[in-house]
N, C-alpha and C positions, 0 to 999 in steps of 0.2 A: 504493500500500500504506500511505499515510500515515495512512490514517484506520480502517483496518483492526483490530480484534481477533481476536486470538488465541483460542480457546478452548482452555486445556491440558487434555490428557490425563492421569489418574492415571499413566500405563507413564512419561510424558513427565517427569512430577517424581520420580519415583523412580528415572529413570536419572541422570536431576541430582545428588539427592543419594548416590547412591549412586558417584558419580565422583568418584576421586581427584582427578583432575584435570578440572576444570567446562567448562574450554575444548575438550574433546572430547566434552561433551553437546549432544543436540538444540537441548535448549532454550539456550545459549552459541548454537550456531550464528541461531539464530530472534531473537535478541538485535541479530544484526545488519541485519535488515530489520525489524522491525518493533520499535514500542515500546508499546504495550497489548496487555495479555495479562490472562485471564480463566480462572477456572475455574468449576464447575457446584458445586452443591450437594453432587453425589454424589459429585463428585472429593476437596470438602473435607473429605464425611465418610470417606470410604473410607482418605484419607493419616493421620487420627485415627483412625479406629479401627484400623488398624496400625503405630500410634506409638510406640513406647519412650519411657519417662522421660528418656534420655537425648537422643531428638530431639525432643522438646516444644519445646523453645529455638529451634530449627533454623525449623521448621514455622511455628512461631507470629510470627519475626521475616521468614519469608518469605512469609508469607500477608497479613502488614501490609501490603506493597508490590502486592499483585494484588485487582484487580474481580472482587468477585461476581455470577456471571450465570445474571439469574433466566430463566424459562424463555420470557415474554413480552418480553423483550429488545427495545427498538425500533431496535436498529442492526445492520447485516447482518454475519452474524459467519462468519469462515474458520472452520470445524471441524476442529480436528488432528485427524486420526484415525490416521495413519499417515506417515512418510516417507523415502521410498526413500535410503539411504545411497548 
């Protein structure tokens, strides 16, 4: 899983931040196997255009830290799309 990307789901960072507590998020848990993580175009526009002023800060210093992935990608990528609790 070393060399592995992540692609996050929009549902996937919005429970992140939407948790009080981050150690009980998906993405916490996925923190622990894996260290590249990726989001889509569509992800990045969908978390902005349901952004409040007051999470612009949030967004914008968490997005610093994540790969953009374009859709010719040349590395084989896990798709989140779902994971059974």
């Amino acid at each position: 899983m070393e060399n592995e990307i992540i692609l996050l789901d929009t549902s996937i960072l919005i429970e992140y931040y939407r948790k009080k507590d981050k150690s009980k998020s998906i993405l916490f848990r996925l923190l622990k196997d894996h260290s590249i993580f990726a989001v889509s175009a569509v992800t990045h526009f969908e978390i902005y255009t349901e952004t409040s002023n007051e999470q612009l800060n949030f967004w914008d210093t968490f997005f610093k830290e994540i790969t953009f992935c374009h859709l010719m990608l040349k590395y084989h990528l896990k798709l989140l799309i779902s994971i059974r609790i």
